[in-house]
C-alpha positions as a Markdown table, in Angstrom:
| # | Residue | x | y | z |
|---|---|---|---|---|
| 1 | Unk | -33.5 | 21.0 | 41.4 |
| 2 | Unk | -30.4 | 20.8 | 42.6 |
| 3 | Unk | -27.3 | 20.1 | 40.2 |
| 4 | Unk | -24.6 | 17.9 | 40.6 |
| 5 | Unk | -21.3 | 20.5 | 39.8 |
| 6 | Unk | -19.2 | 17.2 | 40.1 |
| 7 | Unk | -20.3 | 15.4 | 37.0 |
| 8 | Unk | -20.6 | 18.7 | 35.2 |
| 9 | Unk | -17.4 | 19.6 | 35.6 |
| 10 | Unk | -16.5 | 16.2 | 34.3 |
| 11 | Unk | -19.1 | 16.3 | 31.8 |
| 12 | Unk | -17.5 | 19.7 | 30.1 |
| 13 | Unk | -14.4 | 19.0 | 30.6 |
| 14 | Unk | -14.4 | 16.2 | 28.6 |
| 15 | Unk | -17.5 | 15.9 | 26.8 |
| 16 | Unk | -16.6 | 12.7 | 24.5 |
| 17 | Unk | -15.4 | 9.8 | 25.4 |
| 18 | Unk | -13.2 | 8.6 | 23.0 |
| 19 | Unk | -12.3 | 4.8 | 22.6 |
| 20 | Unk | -9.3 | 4.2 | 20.1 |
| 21 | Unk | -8.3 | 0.8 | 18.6 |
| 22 | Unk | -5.5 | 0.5 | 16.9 |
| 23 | Unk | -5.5 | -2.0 | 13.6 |
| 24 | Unk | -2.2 | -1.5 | 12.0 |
| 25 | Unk | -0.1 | -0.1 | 14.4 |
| 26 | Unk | 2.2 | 2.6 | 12.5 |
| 27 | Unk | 4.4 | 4.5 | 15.4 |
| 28 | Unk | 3.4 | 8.4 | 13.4 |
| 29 | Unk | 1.4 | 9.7 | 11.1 |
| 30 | Unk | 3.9 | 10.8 | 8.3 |
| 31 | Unk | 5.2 | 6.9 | 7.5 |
| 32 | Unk | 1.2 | 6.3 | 6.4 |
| 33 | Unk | 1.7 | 9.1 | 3.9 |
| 34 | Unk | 4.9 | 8.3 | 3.1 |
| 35 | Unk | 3.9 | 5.6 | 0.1 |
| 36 | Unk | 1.9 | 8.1 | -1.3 |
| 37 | Unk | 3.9 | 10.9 | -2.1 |
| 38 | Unk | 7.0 | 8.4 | -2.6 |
| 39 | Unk | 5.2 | 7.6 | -5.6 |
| 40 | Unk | 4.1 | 11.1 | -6.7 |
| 41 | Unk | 7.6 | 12.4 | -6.5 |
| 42 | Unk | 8.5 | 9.7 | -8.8 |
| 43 | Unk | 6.0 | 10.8 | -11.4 |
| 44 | Unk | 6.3 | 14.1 | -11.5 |
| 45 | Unk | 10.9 | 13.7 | -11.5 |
| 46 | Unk | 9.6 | 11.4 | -14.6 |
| 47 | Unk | 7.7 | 14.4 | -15.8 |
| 48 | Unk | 10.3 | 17.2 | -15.1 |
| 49 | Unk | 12.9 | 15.1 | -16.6 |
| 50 | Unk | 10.9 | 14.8 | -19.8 |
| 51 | Unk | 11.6 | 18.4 | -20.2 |
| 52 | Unk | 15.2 | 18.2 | -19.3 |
| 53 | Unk | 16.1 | 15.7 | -21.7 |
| 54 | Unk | 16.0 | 15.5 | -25.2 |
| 55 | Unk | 14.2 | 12.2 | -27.2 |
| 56 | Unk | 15.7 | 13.4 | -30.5 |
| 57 | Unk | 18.9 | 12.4 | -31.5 |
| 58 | Unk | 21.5 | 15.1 | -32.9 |
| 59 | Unk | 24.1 | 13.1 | -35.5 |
| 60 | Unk | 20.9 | 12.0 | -38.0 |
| 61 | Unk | 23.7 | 11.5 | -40.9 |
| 62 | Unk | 24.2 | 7.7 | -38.8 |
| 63 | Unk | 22.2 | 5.5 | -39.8 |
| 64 | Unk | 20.4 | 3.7 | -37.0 |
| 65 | Unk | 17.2 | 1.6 | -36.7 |
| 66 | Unk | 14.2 | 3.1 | -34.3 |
| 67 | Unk | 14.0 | 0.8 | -31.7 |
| 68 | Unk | 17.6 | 1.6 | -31.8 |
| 69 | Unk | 17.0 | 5.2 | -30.6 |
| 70 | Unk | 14.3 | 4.3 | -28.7 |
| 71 | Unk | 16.0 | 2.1 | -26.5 |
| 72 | Unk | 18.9 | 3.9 | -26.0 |
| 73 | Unk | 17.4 | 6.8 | -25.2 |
| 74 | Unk | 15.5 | 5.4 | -22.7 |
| 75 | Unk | 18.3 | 3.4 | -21.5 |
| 76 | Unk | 19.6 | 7.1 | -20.2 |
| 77 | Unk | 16.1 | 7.7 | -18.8 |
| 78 | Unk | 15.6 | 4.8 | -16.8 |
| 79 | Unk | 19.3 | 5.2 | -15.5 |
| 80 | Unk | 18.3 | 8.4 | -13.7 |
| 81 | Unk | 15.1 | 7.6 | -13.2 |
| 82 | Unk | 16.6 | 4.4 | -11.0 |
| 83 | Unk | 18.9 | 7.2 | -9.6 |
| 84 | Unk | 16.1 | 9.3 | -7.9 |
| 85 | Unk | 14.4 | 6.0 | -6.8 |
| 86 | Unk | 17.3 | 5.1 | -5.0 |
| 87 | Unk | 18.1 | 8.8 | -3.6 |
| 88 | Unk | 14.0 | 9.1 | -2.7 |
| 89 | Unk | 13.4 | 5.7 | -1.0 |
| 90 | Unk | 17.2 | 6.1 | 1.1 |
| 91 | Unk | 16.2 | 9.4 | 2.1 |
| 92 | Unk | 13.0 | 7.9 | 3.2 |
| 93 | Unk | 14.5 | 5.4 | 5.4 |
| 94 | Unk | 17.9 | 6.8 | 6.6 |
| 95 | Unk | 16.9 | 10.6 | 6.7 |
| 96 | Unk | 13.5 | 10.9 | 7.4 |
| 97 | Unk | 12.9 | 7.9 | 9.4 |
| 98 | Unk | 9.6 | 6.7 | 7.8 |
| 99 | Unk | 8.6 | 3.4 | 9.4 |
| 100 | Unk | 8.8 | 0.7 | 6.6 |
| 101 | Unk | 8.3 | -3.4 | 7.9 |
| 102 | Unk | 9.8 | -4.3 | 4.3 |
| 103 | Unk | 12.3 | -2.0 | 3.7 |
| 104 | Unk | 14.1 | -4.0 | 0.5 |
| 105 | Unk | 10.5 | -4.6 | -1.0 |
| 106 | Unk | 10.0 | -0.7 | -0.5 |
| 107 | Unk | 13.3 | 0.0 | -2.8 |
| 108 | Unk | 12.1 | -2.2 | -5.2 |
| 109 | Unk | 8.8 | -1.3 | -6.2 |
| 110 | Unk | 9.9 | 1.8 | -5.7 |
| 111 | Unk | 12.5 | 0.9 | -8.7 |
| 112 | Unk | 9.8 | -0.6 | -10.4 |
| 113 | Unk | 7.3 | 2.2 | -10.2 |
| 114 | Unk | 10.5 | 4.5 | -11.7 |
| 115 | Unk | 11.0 | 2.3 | -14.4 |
| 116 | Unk | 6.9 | 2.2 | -15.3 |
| 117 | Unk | 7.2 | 5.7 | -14.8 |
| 118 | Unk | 9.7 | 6.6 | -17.3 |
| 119 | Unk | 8.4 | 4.3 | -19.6 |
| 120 | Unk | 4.9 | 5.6 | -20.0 |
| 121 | Unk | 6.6 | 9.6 | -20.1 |
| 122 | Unk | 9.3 | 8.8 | -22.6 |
| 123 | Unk | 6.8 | 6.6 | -24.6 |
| 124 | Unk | 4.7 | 10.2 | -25.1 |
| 125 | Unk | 7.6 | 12.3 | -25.3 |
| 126 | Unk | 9.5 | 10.1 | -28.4 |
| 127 | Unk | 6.0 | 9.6 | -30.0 |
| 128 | Unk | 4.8 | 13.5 | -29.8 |
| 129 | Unk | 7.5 | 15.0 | -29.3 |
| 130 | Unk | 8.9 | 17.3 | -26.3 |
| 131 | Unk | 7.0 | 20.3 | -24.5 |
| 132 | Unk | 7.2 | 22.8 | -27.1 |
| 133 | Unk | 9.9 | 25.7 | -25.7 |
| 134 | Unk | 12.3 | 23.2 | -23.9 |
């Protein structure tokens, strides 16, 4: 009955053996993240600016056409909304570091998923209306 104190020293000291393989090698765990709130920021600046901004237009004695208003409203929404892409995916790269392989193709959809952004909030916000008590 005797024990061997050897292998159960071993044994506890490291009770798992744990084998890793690696399949897509990403140098840290916050550039895996990193697409994923990249893209919720972008939402909810689309959302916050909804309440910033107004979608009516002030001078109604002019006589314009609505896809006149609607466009150029949104023109001024997906202007800043291509702003905060552009500041968000920079500050990505140059400030936080986040490992990207296709940096350019990370700008852009990034630019695109602003612009689809905007698009579906000011679509609600000229149709409904803003948030009542901005």
């Amino acid at each position: 009955m005797k024990n061997d104190t050897e292998r159960q020293s071993d044994f506890f000291k490291e009770p798992v053996v744990l084998k890793e393989t690696s399949l897509y090698h990403i140098p840290n765990y916050g550039s895996a993240i990193s697409p994923f709130f990249t893209t919720l920021s972008l939402w909810v600046g689309a959302l916050l600016l909804s309440s910033l901004l107004s979608a009516d237009v002030v001078d109604k004695e002019k006589m314009y056409r609505n896809y006149q208003i609607y466009f150029g409203r949104f023109l001024i929404f997906a202007t800043i909304g291509l702003g905060q892409a552009l500041i968000l995916t920079l500050g990505d790269l140059f400030l936080l570091k986040t490992y990207v392989v296709d940096k350019e193709w990370f700008v852009l959809f990034a630019l695109l998923n602003s612009l689809v952004f905007m698009l579906i909030v000011y679509t609600f916000v000229s149709v409904f209306g803003n948030i009542p008590g901005s």
